[in-house]
N, CA and C atoms as a LAMMPS dump frame, in Angstrom:
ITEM: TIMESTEP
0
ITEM: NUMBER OF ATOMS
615
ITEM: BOX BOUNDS ff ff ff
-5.0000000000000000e+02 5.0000000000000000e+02
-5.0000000000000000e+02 5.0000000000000000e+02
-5.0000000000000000e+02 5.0000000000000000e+02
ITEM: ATOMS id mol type element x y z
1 1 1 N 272.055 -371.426 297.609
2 1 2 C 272.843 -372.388 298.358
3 1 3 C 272.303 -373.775 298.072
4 2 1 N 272.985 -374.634 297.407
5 2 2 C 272.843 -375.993 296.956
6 2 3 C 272.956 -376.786 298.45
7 3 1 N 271.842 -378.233 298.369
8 3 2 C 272.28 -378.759 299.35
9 3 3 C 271.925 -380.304 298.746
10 4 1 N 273.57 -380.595 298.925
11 4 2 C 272.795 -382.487 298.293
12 4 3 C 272.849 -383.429 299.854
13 5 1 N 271.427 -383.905 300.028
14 5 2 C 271.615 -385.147 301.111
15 5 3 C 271.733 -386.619 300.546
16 6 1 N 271.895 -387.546 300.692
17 6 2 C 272.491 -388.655 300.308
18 6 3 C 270.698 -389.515 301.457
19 7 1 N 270.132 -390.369 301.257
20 7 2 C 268.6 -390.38 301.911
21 7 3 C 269.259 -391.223 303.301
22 8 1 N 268.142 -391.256 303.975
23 8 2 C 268.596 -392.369 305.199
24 8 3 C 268.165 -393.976 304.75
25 9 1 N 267.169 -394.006 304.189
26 9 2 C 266.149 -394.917 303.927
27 9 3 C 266.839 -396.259 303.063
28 10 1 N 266.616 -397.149 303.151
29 10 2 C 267.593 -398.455 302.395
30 10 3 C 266.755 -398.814 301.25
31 11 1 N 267.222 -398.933 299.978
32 11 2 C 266.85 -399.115 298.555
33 11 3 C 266.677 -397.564 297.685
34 12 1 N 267.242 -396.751 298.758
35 12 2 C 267.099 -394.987 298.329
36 12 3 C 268.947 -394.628 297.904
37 13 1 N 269.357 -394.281 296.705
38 13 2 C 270.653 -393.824 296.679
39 13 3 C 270.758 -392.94 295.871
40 14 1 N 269.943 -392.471 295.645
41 14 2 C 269.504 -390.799 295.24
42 14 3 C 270.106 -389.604 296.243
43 15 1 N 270.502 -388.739 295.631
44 15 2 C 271.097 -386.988 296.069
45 15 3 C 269.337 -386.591 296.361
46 16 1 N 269.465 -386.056 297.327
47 16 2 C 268.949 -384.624 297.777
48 16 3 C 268.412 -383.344 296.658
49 17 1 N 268.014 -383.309 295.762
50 17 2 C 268.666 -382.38 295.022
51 17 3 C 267.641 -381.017 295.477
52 18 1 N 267.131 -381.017 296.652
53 18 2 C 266.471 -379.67 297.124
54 18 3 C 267.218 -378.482 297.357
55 19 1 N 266.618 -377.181 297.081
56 19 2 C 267.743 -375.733 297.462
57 19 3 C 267.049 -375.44 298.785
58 20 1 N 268.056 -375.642 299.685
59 20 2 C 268.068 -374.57 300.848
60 20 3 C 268.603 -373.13 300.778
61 21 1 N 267.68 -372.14 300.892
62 21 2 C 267.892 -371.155 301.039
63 21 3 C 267.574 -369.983 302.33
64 22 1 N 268.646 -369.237 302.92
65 22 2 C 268.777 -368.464 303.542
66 22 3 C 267.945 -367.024 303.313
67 23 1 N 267.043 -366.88 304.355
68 23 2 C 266.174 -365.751 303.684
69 23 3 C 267.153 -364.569 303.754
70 24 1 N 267.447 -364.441 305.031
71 24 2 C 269.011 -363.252 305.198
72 24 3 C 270.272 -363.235 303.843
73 25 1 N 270.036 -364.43 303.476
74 25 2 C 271.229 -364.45 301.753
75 25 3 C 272.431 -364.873 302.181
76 26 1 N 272.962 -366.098 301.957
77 26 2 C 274.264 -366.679 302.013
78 26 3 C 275.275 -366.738 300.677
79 27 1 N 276.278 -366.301 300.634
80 27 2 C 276.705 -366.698 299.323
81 27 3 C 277.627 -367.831 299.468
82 28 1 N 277.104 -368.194 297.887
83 28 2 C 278.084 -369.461 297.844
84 28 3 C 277.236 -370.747 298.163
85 29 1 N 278.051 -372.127 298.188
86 29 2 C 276.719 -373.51 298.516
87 29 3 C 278.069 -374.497 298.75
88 30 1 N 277.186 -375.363 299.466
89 30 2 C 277.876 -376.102 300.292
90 30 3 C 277.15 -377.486 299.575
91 31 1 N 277.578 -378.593 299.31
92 31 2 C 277.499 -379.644 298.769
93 31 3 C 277.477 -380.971 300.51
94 32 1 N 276.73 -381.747 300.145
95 32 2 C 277.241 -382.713 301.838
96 32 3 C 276.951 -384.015 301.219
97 33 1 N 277.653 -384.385 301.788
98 33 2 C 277.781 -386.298 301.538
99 33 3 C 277.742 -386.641 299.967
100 34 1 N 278.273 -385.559 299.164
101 34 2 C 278.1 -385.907 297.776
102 34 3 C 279.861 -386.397 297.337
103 35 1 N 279.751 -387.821 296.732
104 35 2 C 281.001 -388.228 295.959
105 35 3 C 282.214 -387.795 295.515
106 36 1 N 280.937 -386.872 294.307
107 36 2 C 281.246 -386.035 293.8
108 36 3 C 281.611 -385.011 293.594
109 37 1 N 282.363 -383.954 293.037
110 37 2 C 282.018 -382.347 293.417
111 37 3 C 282.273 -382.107 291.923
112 38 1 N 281.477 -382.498 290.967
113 38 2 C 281.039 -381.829 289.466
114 38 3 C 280.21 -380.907 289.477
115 39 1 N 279.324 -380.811 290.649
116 39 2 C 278.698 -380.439 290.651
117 39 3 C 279.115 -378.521 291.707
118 40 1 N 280.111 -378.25 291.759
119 40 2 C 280.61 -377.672 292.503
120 40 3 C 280.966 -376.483 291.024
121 41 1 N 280.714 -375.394 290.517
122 41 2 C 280.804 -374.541 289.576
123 41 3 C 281.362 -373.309 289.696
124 42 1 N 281.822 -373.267 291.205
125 42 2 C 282.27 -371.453 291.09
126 42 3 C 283.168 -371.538 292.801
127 43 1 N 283.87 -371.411 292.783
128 43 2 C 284.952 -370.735 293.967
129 43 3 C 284.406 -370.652 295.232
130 44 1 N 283.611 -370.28 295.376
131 44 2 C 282.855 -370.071 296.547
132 44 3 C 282.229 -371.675 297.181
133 45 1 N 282.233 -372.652 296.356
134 45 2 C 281.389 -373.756 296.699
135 45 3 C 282.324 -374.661 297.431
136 46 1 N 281.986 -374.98 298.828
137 46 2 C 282.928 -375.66 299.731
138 46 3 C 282.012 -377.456 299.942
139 47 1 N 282.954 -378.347 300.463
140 47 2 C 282.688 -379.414 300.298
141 47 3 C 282.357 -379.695 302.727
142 48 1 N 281.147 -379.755 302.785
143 48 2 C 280.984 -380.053 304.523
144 48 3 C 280.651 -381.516 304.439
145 49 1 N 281.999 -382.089 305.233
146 49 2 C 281.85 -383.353 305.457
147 49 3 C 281.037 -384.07 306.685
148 50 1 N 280.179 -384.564 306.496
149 50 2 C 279.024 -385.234 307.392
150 50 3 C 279.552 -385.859 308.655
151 51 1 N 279.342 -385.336 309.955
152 51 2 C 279.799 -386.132 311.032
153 51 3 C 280.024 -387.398 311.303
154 52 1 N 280.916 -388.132 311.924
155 52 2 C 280.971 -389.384 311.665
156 52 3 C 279.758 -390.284 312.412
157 53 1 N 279.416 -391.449 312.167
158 53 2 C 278.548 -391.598 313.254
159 53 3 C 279.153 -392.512 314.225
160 54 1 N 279.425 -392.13 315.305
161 54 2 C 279.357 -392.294 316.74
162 54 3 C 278.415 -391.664 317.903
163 55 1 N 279.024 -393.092 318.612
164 55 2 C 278.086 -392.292 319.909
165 55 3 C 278.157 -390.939 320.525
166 56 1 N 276.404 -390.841 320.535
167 56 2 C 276.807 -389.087 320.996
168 56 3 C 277.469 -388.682 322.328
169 57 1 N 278.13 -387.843 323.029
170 57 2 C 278.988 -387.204 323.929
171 57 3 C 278.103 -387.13 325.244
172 58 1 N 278.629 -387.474 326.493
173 58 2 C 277.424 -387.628 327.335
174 58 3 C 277.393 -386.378 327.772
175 59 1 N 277.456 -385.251 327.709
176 59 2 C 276.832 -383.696 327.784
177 59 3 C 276.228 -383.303 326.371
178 60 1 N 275.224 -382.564 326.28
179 60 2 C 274.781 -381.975 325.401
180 60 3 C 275.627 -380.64 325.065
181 61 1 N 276.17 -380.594 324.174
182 61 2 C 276.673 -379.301 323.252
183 61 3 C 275.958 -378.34 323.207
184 62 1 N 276.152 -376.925 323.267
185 62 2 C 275.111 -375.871 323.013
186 62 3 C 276.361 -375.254 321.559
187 63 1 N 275.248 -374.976 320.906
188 63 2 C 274.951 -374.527 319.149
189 63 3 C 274.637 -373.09 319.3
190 64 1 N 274.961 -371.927 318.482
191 64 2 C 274.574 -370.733 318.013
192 64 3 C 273.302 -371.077 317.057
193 65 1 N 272.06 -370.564 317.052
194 65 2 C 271.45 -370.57 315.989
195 65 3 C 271.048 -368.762 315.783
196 66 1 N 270.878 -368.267 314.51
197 66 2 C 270.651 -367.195 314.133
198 66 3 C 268.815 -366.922 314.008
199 67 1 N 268.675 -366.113 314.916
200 67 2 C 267.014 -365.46 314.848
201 67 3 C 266.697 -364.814 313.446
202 68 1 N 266.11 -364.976 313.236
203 68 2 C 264.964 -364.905 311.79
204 68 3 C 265.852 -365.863 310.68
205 69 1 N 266.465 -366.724 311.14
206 69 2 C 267.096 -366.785 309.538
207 69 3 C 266.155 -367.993 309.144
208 70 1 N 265.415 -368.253 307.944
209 70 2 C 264.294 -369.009 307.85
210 70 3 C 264.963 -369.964 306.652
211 71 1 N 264.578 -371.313 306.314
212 71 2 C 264.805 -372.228 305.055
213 71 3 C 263.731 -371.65 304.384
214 72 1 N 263.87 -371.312 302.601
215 72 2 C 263.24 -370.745 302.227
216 72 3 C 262.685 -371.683 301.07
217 73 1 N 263.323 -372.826 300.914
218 73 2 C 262.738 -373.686 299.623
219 73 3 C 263.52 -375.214 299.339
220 74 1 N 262.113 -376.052 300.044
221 74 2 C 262.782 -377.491 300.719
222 74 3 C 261.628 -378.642 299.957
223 75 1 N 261.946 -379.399 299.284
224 75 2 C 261.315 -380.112 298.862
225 75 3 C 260.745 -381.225 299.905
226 76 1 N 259.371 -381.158 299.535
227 76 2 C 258.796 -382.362 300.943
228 76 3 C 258.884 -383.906 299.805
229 77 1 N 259.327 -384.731 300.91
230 77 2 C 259.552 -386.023 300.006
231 77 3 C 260.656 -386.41 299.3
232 78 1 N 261.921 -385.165 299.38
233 78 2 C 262.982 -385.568 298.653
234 78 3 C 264.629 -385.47 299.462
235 79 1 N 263.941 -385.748 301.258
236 79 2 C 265.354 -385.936 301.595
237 79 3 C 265.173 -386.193 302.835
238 80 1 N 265.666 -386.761 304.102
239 80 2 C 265.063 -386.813 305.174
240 80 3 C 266.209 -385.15 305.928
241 81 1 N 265.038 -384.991 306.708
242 81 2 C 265.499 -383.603 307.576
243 81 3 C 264.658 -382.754 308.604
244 82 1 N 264.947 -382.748 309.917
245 82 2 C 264.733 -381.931 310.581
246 82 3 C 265.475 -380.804 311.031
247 83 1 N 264.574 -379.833 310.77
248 83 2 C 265.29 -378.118 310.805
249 83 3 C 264.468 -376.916 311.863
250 84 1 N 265.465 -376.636 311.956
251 84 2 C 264.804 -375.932 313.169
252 84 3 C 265.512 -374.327 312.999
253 85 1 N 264.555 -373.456 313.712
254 85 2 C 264.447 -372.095 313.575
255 85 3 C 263.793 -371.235 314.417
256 86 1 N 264.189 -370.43 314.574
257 86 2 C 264.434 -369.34 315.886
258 86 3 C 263.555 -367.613 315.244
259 87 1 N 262.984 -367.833 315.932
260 87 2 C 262.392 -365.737 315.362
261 87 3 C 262.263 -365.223 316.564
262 88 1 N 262.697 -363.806 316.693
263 88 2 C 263.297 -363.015 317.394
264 88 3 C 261.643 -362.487 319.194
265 89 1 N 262.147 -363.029 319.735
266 89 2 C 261.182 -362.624 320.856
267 89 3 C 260.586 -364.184 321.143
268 90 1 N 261.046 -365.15 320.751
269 90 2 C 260.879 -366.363 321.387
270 90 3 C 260.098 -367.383 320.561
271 91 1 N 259.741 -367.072 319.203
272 91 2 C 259.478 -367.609 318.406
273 91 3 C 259.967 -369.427 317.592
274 92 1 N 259.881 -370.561 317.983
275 92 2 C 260.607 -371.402 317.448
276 92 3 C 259.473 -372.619 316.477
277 93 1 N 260.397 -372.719 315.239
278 93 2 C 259.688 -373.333 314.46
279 93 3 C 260.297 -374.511 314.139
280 94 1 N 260.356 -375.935 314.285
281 94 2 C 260.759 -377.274 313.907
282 94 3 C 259.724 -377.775 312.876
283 95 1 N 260.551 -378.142 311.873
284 95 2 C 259.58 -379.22 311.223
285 95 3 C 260.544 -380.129 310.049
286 96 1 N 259.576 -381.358 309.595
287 96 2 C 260.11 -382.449 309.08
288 96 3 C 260.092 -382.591 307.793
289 97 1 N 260.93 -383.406 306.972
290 97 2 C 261.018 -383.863 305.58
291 97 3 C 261.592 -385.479 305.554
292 98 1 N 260.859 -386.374 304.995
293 98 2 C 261.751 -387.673 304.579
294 98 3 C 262.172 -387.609 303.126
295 99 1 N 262.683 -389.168 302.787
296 99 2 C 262.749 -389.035 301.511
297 99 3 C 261.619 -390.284 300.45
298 100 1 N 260.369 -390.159 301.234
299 100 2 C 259.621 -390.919 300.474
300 100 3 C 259.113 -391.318 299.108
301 101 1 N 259.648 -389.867 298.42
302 101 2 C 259.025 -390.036 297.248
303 101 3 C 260.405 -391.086 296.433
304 102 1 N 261.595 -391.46 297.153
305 102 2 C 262.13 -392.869 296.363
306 102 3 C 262.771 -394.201 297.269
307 103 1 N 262.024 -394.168 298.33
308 103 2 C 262.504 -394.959 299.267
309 103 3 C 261.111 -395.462 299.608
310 104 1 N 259.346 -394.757 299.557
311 104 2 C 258.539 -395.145 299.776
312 104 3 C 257.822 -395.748 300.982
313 105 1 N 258.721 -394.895 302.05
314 105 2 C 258.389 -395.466 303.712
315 105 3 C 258.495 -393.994 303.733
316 106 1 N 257.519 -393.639 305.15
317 106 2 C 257.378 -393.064 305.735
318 106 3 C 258.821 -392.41 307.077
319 107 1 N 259.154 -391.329 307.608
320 107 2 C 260.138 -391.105 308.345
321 107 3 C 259.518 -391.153 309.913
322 108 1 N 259.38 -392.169 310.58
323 108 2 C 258.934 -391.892 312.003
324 108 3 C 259.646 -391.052 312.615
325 109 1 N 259.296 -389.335 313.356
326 109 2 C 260.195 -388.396 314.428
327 109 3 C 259.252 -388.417 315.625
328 110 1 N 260.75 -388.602 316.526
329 110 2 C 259.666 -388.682 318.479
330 110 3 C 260.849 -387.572 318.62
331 111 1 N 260.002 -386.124 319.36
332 111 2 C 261.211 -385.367 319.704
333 111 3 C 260.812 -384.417 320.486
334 112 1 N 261.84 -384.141 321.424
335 112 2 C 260.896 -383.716 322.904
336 112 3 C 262.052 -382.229 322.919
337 113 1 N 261.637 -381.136 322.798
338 113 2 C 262.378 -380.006 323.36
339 113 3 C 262.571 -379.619 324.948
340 114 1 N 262.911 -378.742 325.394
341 114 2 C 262.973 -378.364 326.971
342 114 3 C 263.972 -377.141 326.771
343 115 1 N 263.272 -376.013 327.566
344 115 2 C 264.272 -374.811 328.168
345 115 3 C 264.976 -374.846 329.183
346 116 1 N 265.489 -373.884 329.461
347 116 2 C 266.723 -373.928 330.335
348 116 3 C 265.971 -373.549 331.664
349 117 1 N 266.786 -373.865 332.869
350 117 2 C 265.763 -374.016 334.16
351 117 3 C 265.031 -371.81 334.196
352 118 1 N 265.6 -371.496 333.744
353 118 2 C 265.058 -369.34 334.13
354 118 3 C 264.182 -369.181 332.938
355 119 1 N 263.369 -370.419 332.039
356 119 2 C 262.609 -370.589 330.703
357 119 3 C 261.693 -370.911 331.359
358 120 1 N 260.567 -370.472 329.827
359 120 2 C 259.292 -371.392 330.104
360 120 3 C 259.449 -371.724 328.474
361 121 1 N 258.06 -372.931 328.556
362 121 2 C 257.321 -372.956 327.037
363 121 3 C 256.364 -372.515 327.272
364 122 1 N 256.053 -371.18 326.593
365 122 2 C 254.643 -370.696 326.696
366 122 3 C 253.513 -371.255 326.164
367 123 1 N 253.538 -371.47 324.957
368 123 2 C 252.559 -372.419 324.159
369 123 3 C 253.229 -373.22 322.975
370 124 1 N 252.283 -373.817 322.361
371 124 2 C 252.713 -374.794 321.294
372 124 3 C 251.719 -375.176 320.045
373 125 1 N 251.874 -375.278 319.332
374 125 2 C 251.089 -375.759 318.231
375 125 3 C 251.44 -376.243 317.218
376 126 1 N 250.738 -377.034 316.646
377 126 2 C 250.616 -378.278 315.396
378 126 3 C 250.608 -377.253 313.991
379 127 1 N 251.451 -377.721 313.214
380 127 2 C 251.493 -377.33 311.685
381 127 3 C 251.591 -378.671 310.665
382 128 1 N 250.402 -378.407 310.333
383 128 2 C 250.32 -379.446 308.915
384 128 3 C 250.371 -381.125 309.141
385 129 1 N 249.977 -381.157 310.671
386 129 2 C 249.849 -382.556 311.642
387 129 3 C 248.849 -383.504 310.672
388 130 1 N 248.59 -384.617 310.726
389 130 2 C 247.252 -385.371 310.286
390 130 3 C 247.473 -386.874 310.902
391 131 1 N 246.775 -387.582 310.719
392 131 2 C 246.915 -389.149 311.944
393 131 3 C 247.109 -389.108 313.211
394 132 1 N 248.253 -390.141 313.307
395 132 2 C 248.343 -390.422 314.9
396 132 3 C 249.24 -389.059 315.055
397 133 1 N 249.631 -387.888 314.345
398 133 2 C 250.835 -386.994 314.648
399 133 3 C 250.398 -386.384 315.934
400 134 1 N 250.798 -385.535 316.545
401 134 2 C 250.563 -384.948 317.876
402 134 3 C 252.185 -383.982 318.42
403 135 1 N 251.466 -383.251 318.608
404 135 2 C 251.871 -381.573 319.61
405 135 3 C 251.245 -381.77 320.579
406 136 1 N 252.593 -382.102 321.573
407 136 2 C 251.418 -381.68 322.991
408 136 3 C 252.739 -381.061 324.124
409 137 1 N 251.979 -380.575 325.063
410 137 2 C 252.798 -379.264 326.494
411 137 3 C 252.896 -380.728 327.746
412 138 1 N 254.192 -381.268 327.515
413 138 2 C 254.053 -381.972 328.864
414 138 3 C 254.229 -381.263 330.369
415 139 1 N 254.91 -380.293 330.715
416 139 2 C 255.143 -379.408 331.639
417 139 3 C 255.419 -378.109 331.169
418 140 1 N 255.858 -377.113 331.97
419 140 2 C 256.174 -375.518 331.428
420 140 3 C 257.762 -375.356 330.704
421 141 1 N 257.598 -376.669 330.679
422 141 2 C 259.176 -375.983 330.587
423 141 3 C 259.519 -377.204 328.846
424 142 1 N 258.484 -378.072 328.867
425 142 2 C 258.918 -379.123 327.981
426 142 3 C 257.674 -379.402 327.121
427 143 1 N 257.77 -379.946 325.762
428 143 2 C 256.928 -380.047 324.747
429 143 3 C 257.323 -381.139 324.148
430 144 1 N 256.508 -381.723 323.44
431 144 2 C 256.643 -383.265 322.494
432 144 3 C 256.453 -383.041 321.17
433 145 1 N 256.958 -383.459 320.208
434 145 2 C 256.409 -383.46 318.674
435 145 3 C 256.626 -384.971 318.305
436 146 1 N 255.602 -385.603 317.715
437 146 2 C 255.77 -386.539 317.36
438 146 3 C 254.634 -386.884 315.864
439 147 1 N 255.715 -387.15 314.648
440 147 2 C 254.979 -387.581 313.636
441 147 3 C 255.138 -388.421 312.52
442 148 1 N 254.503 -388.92 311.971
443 148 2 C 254.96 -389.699 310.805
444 148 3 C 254.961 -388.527 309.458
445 149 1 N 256.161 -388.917 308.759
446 149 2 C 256.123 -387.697 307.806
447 149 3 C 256.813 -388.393 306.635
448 150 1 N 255.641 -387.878 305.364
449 150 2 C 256.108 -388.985 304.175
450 150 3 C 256.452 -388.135 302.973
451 151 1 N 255.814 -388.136 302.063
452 151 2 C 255.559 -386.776 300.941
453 151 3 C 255.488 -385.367 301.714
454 152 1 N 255.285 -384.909 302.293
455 152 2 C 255.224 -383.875 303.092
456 152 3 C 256.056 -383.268 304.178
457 153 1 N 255.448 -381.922 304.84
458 153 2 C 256.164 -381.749 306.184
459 153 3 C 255.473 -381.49 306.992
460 154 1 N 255.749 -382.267 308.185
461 154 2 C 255.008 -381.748 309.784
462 154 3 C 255.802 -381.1 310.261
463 155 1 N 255.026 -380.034 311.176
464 155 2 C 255.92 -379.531 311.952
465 155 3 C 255.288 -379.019 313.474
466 156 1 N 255.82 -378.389 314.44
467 156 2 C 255.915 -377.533 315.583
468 156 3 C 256.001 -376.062 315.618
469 157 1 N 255.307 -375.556 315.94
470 157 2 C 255.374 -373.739 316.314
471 157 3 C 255.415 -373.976 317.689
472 158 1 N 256.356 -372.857 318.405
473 158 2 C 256.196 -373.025 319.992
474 158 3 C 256.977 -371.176 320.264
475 159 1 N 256.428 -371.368 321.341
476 159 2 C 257.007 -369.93 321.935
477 159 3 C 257.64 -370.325 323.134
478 160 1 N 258.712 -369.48 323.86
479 160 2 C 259.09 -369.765 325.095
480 160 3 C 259.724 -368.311 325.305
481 161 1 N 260.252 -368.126 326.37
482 161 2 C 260.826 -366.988 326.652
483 161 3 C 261.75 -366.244 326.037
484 162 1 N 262.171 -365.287 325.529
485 162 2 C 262.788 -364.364 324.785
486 162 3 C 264.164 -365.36 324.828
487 163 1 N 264.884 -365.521 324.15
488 163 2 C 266.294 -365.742 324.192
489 163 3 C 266.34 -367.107 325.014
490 164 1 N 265.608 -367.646 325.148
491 164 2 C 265.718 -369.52 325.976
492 164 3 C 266.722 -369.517 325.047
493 165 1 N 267.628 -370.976 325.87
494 165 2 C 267.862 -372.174 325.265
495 165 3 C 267.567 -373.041 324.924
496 166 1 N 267.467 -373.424 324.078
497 166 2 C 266.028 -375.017 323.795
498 166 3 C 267.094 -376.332 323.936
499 167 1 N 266.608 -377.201 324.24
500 167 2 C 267.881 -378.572 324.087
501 167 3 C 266.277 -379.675 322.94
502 168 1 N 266.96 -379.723 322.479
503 168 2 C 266.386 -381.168 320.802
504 168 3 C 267.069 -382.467 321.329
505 169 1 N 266.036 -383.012 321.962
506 169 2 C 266.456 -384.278 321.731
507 169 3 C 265.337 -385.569 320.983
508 170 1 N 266.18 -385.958 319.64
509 170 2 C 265.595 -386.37 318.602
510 170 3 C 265.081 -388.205 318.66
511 171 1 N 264.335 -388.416 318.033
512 171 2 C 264.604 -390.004 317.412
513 171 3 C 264.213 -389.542 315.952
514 172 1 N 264.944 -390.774 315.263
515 172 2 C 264.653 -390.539 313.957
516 172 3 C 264.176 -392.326 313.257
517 173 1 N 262.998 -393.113 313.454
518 173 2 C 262.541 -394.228 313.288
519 173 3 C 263.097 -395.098 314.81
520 174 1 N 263.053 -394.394 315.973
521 174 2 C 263.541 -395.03 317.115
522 174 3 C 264.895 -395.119 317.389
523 175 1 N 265.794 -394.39 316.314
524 175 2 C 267.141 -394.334 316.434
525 175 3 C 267.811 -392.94 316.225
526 176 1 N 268.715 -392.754 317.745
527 176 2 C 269.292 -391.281 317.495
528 176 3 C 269.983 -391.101 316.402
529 177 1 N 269.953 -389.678 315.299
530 177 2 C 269.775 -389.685 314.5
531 177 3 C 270.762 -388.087 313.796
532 178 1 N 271.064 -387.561 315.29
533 178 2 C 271.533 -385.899 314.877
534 178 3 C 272.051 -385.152 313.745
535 179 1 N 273.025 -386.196 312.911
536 179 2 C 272.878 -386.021 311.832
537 179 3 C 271.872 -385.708 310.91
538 180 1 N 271.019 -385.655 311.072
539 180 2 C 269.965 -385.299 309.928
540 180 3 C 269.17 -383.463 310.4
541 181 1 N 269.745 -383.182 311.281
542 181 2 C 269.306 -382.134 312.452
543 181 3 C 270.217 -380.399 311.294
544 182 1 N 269.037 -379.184 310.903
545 182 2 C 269.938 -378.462 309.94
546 182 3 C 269.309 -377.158 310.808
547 183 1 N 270.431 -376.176 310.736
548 183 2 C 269.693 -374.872 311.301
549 183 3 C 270.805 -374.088 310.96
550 184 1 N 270.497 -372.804 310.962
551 184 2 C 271.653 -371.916 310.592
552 184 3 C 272.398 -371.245 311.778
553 185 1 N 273.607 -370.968 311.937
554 185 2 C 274.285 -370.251 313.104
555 185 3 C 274.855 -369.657 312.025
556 186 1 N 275.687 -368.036 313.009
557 186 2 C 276.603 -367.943 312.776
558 186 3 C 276.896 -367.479 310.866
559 187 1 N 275.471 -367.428 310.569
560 187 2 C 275.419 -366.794 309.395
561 187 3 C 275.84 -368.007 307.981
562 188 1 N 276.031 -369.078 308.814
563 188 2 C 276.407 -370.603 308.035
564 188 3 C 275.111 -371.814 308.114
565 189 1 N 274.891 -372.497 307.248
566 189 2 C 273.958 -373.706 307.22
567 189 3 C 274.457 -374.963 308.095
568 190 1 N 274.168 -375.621 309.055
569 190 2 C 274.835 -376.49 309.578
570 190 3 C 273.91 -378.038 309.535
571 191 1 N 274.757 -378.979 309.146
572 191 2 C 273.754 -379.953 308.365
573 191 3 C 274.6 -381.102 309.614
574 192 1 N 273.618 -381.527 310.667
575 192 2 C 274.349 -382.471 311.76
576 192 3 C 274.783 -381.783 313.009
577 193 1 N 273.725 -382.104 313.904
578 193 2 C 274.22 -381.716 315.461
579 193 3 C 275.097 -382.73 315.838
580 194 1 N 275.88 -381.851 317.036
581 194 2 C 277.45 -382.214 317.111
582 194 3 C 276.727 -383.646 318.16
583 195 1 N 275.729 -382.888 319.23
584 195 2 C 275.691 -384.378 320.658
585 195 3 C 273.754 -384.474 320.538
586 196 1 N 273.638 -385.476 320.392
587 196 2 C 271.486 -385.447 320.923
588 196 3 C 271.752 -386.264 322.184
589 197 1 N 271.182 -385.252 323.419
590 197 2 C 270.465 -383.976 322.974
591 197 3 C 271.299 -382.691 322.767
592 198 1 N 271.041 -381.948 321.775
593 198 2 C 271.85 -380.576 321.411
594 198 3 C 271.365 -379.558 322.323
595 199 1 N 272.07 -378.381 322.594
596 199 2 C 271.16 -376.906 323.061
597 199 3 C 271.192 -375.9 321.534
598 200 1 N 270.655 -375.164 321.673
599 200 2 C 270.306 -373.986 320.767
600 200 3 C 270.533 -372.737 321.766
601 201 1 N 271.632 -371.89 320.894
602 201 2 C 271.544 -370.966 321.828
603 201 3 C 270.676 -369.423 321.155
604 202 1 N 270.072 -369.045 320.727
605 202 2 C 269.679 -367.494 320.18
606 202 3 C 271.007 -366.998 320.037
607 203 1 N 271.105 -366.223 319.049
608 203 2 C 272.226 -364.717 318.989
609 203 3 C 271.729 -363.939 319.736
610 204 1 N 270.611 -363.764 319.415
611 204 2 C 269.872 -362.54 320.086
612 204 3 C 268.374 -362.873 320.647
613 205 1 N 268.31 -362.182 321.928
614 205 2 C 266.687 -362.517 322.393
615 205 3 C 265.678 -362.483 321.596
């Protein structure tokens, strides 16, 4: 599954050219914010047009996301993106990508999760953090991730109760940002939450 992002970053007008892949197996690839579609080679390849940007909806939307389905091969440094992922018994994994290696700034993310009031967050922890980055448990029910992320990816491990709802609510350099937000539902790649803050719902506990 091909995925072209178009960067956020200004003096960057470079494609994406990283493969997202579905560990469960998707067929076919989806192209986003690309011009073009030369790059589109076989029947199966559909064109997902990027949400518009407006203001987000004053309720948060709840989203299907699919348990175990994991990104399997994401270039750090070659696109901005936060993705998020679900494993089965309460397992949730967030983490970051900019597009530094041609824009040469760093991607500032401030982003605070929360379960649904019959949830907890059980614990939390730092993946691949360094500097001022930080994971931390503000109450039982809510967690913070916050990092600068350049060539690389930071991310979040957290647990919460079997089948929570999580709600993401993002910044992306101090500006809401949902568009850049990718997770799989529904057996599909979805590149842009519909409202920040979004919900996540599990398929399955």
């Amino acid at each position: 599954m091909a995925l072209f992002l178009r960067s956020v970053k200004l003096g960057s007008l470079v494609l994406w050219p990283s493969v997202l892949t579905l560990a469960a197996g998707v067929v076919g690839c989806i192209i986003v914010e690309d011009d073009h579609n030369d790059d589109c080679w076989d029947d199966n390849c559909g064109v997902v047009q990027p949400p518009p940007e407006q203001p987000p909806a004053d309720e948060p939307m709840t989203v299907n996301i699919d348990p175990d389905a994991t990104f399997t091969e994401v270039a750090p440094g070659e696109g901005v993106g936060l993705f998020m992922e679900y494993g089965t018994g309460g397992k949730w994994h967030l983490w970051t990508t900019c597009d530094t290696n041609y824009s040469n700034v760093a991607c500032s993310f401030d982003v605070v999760v929360s379960v649904d009031t019959e949830s907890e967050v059980l614990k939390v922890d730092e993946e691949d953090l360094e500097g001022f980055d930080e994971v931390r448990m503000i109450d039982s029910g809510t967690a913070s991730f916050k990092a600068d992320t350049a060539s690389d990816t930071d991310g979040m491990v957290f647990e919460t109760t079997p089948g929570a709802t999580v709600r993401l609510d993002m910044l992306l350099d101090g500006k809401s940002e949902p568009r850049f937000v990718f997770w799989f539902g529904d057996g599909v790649l979805h590149k842009g939450a519909p409202t920040n803050p979004v919900d996540f719902a599990p398929k399955s506990p």
